[in-house]
Backbone of each chain as ProteinMPNN parsed JSONL, in Angstrom:
{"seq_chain_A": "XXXXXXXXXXXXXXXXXXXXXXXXXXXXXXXXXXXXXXXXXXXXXXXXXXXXXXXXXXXXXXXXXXXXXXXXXXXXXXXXXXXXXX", "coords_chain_A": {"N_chain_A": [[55.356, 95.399, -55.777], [58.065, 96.391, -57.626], [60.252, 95.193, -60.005], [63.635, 95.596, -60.533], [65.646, 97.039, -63.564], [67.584, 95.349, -66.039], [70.708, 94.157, -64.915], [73.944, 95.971, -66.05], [75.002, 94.72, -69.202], [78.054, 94.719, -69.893], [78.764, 94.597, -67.473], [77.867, 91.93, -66.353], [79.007, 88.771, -64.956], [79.818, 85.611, -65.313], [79.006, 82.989, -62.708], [81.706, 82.042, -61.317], [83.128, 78.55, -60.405], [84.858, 76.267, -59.308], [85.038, 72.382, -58.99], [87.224, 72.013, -57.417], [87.756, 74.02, -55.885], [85.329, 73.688, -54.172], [85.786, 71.813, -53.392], [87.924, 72.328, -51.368], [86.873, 74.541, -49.613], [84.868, 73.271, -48.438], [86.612, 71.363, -46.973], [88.1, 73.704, -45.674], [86.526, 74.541, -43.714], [85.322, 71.885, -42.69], [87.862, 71.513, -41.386], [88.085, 73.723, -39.722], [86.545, 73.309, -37.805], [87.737, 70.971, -36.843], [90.424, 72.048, -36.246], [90.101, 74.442, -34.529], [87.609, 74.808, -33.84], [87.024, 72.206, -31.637], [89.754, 71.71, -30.749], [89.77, 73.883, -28.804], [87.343, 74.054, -27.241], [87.741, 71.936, -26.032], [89.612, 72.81, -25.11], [88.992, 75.296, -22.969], [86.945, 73.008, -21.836], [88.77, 71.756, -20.023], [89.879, 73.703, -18.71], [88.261, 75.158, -17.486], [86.335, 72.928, -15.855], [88.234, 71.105, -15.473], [88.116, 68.527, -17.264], [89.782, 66.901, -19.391], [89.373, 65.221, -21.018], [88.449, 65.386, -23.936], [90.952, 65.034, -25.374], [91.263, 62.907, -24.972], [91.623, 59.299, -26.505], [89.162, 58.971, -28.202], [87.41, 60.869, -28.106], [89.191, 62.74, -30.302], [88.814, 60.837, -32.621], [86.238, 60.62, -32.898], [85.457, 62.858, -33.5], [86.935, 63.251, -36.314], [85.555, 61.719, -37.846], [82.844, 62.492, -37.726], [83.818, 65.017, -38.838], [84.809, 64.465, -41.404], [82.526, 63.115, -42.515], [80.948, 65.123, -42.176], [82.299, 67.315, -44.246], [81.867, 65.814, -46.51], [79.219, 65.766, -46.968], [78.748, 68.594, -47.0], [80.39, 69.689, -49.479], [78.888, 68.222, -51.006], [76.049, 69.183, -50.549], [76.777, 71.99, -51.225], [77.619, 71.705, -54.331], [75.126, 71.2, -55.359], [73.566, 73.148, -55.42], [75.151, 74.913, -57.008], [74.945, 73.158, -59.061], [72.374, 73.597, -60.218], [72.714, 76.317, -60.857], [74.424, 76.01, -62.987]], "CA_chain_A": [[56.812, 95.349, -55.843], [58.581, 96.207, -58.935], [61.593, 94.644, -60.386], [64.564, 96.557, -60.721], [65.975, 97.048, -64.738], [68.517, 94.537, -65.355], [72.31, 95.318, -64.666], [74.436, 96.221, -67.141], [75.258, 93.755, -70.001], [78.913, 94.235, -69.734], [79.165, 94.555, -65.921], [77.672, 90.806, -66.005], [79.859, 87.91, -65.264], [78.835, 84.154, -64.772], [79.698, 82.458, -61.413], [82.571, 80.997, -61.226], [83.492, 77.985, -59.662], [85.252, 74.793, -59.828], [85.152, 71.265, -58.243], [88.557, 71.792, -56.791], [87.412, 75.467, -55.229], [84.282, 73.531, -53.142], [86.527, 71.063, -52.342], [88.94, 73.265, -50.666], [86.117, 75.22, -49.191], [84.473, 71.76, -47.771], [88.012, 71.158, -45.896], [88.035, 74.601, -44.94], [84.771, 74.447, -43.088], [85.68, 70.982, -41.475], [89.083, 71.745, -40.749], [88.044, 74.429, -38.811], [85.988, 73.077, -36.685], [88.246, 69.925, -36.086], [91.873, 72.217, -35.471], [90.171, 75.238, -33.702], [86.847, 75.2, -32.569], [87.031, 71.42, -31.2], [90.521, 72.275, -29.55], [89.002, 75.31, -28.015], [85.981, 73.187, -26.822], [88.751, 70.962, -25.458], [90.795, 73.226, -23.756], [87.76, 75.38, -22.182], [86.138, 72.308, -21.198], [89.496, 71.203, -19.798], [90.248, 74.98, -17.86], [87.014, 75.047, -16.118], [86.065, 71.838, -15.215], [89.196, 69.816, -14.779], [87.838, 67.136, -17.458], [90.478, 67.119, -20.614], [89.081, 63.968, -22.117], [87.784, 65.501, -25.215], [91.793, 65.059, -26.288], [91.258, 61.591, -25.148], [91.527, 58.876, -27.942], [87.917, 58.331, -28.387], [87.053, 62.123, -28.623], [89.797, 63.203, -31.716], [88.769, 59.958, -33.477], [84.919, 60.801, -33.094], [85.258, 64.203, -34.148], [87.865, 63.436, -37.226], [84.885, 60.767, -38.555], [81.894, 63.125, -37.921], [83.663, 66.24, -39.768], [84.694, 64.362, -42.913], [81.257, 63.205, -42.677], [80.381, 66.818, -42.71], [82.873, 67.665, -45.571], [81.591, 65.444, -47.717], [77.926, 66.775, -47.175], [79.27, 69.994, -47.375], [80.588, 69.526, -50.294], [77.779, 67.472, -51.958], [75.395, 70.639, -50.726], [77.31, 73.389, -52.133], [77.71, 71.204, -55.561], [73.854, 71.071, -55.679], [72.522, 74.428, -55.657], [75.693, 75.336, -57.93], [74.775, 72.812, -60.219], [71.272, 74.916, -60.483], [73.413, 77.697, -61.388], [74.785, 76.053, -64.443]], "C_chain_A": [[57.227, 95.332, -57.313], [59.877, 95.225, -59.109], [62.703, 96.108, -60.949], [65.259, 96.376, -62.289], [67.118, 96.478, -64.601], [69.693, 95.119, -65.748], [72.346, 95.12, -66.075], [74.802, 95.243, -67.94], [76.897, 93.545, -69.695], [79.709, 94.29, -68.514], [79.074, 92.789, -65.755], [78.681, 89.891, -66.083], [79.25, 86.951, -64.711], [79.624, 84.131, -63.535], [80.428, 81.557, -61.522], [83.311, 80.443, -60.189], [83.882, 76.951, -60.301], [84.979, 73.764, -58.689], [86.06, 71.266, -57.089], [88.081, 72.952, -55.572], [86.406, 74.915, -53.817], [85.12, 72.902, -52.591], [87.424, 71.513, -50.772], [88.196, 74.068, -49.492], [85.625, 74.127, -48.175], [85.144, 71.875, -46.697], [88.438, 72.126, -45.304], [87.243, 74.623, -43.64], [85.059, 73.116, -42.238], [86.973, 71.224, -40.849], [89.393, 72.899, -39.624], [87.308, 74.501, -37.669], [86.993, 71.996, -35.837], [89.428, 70.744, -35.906], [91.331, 73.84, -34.887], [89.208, 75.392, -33.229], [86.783, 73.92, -31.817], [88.26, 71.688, -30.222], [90.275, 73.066, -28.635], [88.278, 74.865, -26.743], [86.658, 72.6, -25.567], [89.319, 71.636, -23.991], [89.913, 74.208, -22.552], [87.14, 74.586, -21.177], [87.199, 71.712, -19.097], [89.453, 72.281, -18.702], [89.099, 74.775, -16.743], [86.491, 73.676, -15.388], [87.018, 71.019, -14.636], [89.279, 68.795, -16.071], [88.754, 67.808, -19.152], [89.882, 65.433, -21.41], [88.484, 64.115, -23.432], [89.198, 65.398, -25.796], [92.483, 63.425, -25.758], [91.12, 60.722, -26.676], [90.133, 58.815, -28.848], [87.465, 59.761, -29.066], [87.474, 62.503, -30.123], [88.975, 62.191, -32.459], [87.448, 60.727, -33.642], [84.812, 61.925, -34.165], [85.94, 64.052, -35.696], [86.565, 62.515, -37.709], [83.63, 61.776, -38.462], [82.044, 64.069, -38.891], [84.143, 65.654, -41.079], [83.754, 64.056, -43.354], [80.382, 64.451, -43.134], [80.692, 67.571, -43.529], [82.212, 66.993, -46.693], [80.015, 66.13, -47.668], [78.215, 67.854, -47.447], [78.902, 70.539, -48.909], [79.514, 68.794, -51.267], [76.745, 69.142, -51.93], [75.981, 71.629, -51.577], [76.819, 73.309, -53.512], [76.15, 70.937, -55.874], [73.383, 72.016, -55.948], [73.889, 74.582, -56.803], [75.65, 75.198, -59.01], [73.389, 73.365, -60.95], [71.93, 75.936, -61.38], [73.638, 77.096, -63.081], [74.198, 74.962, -65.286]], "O_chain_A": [[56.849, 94.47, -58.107], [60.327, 94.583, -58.159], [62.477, 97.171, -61.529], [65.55, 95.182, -62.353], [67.826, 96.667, -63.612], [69.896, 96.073, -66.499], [71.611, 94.6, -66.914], [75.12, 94.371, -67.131], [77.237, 92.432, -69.295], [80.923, 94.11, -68.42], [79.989, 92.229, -65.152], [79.381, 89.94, -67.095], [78.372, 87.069, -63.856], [80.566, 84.869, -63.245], [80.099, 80.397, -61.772], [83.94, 81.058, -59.327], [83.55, 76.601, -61.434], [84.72, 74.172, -57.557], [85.827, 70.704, -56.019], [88.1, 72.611, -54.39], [86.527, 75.42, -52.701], [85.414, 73.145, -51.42], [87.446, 71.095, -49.614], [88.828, 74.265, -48.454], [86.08, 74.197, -47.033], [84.702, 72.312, -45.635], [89.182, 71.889, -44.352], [87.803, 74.769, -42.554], [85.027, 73.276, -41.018], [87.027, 71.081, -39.628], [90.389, 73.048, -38.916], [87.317, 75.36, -36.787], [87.12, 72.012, -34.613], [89.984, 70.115, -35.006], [92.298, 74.594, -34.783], [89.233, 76.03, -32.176], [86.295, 74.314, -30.758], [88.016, 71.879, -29.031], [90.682, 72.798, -27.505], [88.513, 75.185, -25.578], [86.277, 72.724, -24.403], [89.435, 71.376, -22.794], [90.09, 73.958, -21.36], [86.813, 74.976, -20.056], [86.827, 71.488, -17.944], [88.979, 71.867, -17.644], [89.112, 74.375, -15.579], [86.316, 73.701, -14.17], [86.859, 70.351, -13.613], [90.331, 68.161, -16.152], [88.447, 68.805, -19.806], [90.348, 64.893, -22.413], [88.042, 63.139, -24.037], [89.091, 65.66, -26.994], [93.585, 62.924, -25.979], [90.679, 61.216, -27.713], [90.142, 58.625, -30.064], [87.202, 59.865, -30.264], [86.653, 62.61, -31.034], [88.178, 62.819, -33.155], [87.464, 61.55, -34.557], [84.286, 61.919, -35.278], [85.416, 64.86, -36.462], [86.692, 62.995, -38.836], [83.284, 61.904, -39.636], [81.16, 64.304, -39.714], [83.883, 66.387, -42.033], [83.555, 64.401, -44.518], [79.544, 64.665, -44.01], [79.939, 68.485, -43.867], [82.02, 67.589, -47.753], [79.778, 67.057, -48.442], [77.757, 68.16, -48.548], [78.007, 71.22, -49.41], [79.596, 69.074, -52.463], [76.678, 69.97, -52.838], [75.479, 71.957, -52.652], [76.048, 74.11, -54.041], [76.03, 70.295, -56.917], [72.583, 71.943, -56.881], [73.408, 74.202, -57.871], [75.927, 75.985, -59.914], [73.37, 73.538, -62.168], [71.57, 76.232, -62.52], [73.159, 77.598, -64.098], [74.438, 74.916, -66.492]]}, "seq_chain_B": "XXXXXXXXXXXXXXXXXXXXXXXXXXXXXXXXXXXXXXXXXXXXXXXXXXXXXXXXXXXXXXXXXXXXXXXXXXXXXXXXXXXXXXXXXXXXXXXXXXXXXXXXXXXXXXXXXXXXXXXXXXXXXXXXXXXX", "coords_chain_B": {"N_chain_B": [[55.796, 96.494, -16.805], [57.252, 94.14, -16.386], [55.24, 92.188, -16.569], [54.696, 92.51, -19.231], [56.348, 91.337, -20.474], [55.946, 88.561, -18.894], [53.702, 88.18, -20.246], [54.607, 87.88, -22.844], [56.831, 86.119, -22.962], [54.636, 84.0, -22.469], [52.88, 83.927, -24.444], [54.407, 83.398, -26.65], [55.639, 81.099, -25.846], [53.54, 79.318, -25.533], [52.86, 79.702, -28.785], [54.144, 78.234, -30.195], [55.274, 76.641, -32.106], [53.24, 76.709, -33.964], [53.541, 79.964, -34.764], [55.938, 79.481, -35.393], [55.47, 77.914, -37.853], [53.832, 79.313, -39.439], [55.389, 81.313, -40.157], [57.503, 81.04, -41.473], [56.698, 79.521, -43.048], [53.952, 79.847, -44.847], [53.755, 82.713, -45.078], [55.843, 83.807, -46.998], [54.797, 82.047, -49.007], [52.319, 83.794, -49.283], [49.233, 85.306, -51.403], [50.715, 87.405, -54.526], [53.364, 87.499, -53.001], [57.015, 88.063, -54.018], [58.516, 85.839, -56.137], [60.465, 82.894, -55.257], [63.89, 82.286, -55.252], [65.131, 80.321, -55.519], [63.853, 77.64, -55.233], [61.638, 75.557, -52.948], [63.474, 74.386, -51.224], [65.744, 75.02, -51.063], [64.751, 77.861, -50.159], [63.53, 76.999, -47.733], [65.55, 76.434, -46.347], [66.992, 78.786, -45.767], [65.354, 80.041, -44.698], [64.772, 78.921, -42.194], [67.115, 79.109, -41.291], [67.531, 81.702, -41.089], [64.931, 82.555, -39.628], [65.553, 80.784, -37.272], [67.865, 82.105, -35.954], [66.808, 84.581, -35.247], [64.405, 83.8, -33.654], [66.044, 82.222, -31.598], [66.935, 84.617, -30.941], [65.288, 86.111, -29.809], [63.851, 84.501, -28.07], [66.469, 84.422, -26.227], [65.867, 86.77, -24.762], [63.922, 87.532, -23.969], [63.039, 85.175, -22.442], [63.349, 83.866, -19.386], [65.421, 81.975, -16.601], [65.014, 79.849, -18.023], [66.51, 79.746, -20.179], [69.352, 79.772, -20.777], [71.143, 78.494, -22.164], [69.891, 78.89, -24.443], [70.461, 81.514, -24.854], [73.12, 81.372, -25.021], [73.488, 80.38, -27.949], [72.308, 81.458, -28.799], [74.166, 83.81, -29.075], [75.649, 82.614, -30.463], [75.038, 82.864, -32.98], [75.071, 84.814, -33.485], [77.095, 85.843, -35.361], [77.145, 85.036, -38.124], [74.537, 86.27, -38.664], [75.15, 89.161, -38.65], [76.653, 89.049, -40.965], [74.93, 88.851, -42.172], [72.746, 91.504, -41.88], [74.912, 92.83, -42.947], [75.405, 92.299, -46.085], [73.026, 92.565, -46.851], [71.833, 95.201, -46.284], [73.687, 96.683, -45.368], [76.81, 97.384, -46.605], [76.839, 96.03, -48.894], [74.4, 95.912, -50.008], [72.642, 95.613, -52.581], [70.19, 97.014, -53.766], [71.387, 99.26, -53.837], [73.317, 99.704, -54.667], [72.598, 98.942, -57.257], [71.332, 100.986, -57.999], [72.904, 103.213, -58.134], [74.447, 102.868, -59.846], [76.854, 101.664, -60.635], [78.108, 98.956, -61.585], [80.233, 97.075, -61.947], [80.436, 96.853, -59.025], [78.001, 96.202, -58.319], [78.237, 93.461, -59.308], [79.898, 91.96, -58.092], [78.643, 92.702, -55.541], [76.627, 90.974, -55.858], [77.933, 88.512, -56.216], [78.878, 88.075, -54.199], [77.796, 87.583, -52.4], [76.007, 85.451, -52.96], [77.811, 83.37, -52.835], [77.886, 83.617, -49.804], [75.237, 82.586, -48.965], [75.825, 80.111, -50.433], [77.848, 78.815, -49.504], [77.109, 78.798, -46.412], [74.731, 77.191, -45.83], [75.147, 74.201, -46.019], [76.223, 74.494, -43.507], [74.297, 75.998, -41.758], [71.927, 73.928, -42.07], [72.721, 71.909, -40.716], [73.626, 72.831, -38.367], [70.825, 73.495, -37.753], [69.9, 71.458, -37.413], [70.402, 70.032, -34.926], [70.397, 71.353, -32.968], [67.654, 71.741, -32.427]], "CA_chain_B": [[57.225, 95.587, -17.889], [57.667, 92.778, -16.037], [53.741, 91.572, -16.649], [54.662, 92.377, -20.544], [57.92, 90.239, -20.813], [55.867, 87.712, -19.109], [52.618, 87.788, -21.2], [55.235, 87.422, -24.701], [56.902, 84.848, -22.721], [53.637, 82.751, -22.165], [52.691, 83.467, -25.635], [55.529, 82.726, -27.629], [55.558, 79.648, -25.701], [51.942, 78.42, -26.369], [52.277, 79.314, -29.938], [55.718, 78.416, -30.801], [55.217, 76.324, -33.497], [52.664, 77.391, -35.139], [54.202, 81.271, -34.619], [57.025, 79.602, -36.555], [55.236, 77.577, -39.366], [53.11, 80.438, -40.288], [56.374, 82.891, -40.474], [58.517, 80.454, -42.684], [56.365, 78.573, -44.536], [52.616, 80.028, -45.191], [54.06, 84.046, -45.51], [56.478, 83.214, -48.319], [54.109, 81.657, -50.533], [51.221, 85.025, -49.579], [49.219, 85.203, -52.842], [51.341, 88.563, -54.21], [55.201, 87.069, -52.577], [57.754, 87.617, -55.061], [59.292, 84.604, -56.303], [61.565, 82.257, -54.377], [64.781, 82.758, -56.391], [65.932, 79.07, -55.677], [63.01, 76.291, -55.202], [61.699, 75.657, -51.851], [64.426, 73.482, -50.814], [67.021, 76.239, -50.7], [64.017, 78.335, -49.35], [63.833, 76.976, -46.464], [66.904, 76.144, -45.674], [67.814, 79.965, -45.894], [64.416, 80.901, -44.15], [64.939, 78.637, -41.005], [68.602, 79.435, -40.701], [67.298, 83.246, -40.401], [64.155, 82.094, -38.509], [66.264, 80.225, -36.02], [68.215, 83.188, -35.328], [65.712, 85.578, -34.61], [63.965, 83.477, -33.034], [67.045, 82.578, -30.48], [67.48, 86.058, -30.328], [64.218, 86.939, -29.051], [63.492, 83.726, -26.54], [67.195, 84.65, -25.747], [66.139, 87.885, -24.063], [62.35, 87.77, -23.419], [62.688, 84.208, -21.921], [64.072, 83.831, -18.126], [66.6, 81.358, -16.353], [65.016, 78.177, -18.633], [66.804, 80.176, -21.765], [70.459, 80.24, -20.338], [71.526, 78.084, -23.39], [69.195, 79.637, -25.684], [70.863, 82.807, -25.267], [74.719, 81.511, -25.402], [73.256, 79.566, -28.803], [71.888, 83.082, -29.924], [75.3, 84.58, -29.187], [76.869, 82.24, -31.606], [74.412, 82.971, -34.574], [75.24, 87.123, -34.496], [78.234, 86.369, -36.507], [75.823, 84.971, -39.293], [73.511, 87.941, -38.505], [75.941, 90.435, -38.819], [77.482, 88.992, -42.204], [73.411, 88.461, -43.428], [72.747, 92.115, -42.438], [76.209, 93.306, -43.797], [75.109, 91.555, -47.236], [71.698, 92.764, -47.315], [70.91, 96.189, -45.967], [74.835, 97.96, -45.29], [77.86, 97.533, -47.787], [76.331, 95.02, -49.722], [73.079, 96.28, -50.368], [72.329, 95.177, -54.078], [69.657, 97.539, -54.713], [71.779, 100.612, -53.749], [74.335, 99.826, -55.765], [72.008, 99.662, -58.678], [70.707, 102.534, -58.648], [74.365, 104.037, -57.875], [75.091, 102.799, -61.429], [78.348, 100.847, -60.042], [77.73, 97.854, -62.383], [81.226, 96.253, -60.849], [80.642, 96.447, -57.528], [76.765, 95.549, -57.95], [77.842, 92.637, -59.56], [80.661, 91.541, -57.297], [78.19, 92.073, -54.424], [75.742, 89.767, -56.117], [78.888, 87.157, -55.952], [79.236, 87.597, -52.605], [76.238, 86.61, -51.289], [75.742, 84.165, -53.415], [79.379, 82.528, -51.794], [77.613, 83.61, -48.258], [73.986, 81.87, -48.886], [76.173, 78.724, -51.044], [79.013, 78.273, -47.952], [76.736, 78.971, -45.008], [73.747, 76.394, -46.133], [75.456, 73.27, -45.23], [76.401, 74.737, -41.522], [72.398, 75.775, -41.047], [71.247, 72.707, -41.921], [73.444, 70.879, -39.89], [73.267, 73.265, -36.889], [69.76, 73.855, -36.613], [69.164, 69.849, -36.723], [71.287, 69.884, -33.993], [69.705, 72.671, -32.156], [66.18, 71.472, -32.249]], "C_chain_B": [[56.932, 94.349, -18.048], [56.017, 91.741, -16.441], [53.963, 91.594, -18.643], [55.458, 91.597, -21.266], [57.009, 88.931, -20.32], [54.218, 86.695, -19.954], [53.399, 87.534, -22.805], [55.78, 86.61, -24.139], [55.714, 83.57, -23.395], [53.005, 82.596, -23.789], [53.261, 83.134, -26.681], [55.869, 81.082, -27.007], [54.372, 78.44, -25.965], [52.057, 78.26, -27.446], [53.537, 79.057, -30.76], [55.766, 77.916, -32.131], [54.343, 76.553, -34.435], [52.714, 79.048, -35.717], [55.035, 80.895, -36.189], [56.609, 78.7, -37.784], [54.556, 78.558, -40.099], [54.368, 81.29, -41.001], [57.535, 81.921, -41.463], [58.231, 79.523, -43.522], [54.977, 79.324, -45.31], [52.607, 81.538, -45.642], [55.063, 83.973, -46.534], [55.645, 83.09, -49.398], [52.653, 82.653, -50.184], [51.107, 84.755, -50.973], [50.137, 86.852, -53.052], [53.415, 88.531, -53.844], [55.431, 87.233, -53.743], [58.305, 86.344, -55.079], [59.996, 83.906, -55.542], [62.573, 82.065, -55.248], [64.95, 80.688, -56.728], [65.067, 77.893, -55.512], [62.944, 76.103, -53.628], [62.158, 75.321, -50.676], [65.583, 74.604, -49.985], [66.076, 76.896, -49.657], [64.158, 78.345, -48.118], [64.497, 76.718, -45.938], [67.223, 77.593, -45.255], [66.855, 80.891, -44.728], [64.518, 80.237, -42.628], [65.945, 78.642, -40.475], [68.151, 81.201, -40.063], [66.14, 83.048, -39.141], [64.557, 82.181, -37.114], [66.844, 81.266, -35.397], [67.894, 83.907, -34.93], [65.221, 85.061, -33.698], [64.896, 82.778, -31.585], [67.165, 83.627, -30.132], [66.305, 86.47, -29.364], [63.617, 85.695, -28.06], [64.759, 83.804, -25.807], [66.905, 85.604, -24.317], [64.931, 88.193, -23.854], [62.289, 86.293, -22.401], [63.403, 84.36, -20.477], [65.036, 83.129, -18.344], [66.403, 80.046, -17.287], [65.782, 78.463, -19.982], [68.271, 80.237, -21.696], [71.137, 79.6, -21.707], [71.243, 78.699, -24.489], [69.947, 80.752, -26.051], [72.669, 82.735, -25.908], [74.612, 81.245, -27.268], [72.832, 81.078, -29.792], [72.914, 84.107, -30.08], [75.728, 83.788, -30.127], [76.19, 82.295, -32.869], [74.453, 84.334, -34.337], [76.233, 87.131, -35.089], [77.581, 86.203, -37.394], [74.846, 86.029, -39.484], [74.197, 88.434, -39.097], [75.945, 90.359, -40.261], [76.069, 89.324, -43.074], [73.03, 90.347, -43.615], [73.737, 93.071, -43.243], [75.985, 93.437, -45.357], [73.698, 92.267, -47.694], [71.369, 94.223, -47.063], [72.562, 97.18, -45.587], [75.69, 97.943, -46.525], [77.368, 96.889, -48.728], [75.148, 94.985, -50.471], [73.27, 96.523, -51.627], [71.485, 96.411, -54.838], [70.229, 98.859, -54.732], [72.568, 101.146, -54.772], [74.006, 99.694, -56.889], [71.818, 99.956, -59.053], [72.274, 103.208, -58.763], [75.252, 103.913, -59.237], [76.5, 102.16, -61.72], [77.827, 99.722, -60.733], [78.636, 96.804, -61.738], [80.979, 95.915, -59.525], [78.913, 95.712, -57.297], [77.051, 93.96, -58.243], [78.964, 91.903, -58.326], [79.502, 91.248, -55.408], [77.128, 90.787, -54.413], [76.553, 88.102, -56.012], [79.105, 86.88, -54.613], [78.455, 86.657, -51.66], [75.915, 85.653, -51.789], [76.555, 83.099, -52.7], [78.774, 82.337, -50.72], [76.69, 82.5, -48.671], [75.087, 79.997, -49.024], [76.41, 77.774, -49.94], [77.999, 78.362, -46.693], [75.348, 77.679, -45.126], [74.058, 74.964, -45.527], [75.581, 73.132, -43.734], [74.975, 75.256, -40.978], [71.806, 74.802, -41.052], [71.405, 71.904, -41.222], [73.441, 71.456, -38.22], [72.005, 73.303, -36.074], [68.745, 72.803, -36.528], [69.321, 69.33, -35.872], [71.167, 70.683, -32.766], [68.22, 72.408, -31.823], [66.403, 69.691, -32.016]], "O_chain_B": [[56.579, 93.643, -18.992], [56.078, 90.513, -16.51], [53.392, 90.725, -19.302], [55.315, 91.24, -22.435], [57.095, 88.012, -21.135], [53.854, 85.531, -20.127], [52.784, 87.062, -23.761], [55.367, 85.598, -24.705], [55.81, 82.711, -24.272], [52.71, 81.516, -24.3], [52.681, 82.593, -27.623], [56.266, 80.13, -27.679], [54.35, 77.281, -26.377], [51.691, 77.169, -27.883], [53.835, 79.621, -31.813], [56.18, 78.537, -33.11], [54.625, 76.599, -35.632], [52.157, 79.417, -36.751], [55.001, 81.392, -37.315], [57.376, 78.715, -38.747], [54.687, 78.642, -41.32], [54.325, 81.8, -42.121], [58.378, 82.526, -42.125], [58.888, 78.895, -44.352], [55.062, 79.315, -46.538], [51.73, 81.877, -46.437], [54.352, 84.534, -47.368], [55.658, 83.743, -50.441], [51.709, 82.278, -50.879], [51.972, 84.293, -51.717], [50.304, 87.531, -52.039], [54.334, 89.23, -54.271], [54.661, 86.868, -54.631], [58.559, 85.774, -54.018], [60.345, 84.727, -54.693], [62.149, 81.56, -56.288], [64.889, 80.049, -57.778], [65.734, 76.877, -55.705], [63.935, 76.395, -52.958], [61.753, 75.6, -49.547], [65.988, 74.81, -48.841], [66.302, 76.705, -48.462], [64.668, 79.215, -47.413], [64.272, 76.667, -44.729], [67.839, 77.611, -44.19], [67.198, 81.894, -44.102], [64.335, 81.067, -41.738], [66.042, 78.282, -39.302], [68.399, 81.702, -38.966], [66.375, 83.316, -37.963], [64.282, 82.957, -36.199], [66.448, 81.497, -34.255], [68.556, 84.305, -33.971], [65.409, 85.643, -32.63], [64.317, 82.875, -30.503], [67.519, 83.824, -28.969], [66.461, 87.079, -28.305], [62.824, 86.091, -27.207], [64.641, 83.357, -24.666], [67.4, 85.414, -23.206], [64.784, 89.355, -23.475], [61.415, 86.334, -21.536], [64.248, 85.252, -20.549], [65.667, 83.105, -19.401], [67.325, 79.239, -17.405], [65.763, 77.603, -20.862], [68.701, 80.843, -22.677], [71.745, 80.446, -22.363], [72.035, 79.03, -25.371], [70.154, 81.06, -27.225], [73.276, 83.454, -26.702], [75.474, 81.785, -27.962], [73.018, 81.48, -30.941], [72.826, 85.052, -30.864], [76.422, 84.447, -30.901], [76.737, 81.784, -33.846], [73.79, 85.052, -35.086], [76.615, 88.219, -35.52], [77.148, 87.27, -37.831], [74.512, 86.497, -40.572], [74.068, 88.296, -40.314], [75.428, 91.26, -40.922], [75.999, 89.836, -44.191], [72.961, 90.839, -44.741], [73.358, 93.924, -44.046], [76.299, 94.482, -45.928], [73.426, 92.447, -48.881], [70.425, 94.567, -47.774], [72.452, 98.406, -45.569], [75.239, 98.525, -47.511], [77.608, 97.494, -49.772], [74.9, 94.206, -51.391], [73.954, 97.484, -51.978], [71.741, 96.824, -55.969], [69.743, 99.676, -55.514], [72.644, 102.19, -55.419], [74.743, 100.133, -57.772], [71.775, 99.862, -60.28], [72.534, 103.738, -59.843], [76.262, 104.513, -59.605], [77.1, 102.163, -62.795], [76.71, 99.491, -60.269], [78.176, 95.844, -61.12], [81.273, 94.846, -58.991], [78.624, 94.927, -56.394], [76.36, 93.134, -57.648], [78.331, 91.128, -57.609], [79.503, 90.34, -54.577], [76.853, 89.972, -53.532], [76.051, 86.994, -55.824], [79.412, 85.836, -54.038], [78.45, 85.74, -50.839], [75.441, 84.781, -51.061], [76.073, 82.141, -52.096], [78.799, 81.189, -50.275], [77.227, 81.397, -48.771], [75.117, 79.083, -48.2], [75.872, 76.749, -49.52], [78.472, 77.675, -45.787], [75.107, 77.299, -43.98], [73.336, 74.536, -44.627], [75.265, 72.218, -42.973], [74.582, 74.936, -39.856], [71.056, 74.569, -40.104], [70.529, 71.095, -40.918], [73.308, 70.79, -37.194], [71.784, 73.241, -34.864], [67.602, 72.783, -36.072], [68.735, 68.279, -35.614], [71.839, 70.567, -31.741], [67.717, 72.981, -30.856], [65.427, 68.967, -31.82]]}, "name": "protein", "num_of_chains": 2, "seq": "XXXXXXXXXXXXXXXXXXXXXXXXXXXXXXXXXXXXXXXXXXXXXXXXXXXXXXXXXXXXXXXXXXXXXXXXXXXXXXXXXXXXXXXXXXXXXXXXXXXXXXXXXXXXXXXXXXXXXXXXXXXXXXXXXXXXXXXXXXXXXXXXXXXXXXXXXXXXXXXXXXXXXXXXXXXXXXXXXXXXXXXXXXXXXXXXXXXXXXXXXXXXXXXXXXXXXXXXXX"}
């Protein structure tokens, strides 16, 4: 396997990112699981079966404490390999 | 057929795990492998997110009625497919565009995927601890 000659000098640009950018990205990524695929889940579960208790109190709460759980990992992951980068 | 679907059945089920430690950990580091760009951390994070998918895909549709999950679970990793081969082998394809002398767009696709691998790493790790 060869290596390919490297790009052009002034094609190159660093990667840019900020703190604020993962953040946003993070809360993207949980926020979309907790306002559309968890509703979804919800209302699915709700259509076919009968059983709507995933918009019981116990359910939202669970889910709103697991995915900031999962934002902040998220967010810690991302900020790890990026910090590689620079 | 049906005697050949269920002889890769019976053997993808005997040798499942060692099928899949050989193919994402012991072929990687072949003497000869190029490099691992990112340390073997990333590695395998990136190699058992693809793993996993293949490997849903294909006990999806070689396995019988014990796979009925397997397969809905392998329908929800072809959007990840798609985007990985999208990224790697159609529009995105790095080395095409280097030869093609497009310096912009080679480097833009090198941003992309980087974004894909960065953003999608947290949701493999977390899915396919959650999956196994």
């Amino acid at each position: 396997m060869t290596n390919l000659p490297l790009p052009d000098e002034k094609t190159v640009r660093p990667f840019a990112y900020s703190d604020a950018q993962v953040s946003r990205i993070a809360a993207g990524l949980s926020g979309y699981v907790l306002f559309i695929l968890y509703p979804a889940y919800g209302l699915l579960r709700g259509w076919w079966l009968g059983d709507f208790s995933s918009f019981s109190v116990e359910g939202p709460v669970v889910a709103v404490a697991i995915l900031c759980a999962f934002g902040f990992f998220a967010r810690w992951t991302i900020l790890k390999y990026l910090w590689i980068d620079s | 057929m049906d005697r050949l679907l269920s002889a890769t059945n019976d053997f993808l089920s005997d040798h499942y795990v060692i099928l899949k430690f050989v193919h994402m950990v012991l072929l990687p580091y072949r003497p000869g492998a190029p490099p691992l760009p990112m340390g073997p951390i990333w590695f395998l994070c990136s190699a058992i997110g693809k793993g996993c998918r293949m490997t849903l895909n294909a006990f999806g549709y070689v396995t019988g009625p014990w796979n009925a999950s397997m397969r809905r679970k392998a329908r929800a990793y072809r959007f990840p497919h798609i985007a990985d081969f999208h990224l790697a082998h159609f529009g995105g394809n790095k080395e095409r565009l280097h030869h093609s002398s497009n310096g912009e767009a080679y480097e833009n696709a090198i941003h992309t995927h980087w974004w894909f691998l960065i953003i999608t790493t947290p949701i493999i790790i977390v899915s396919i601890t959650f999956t196994f």
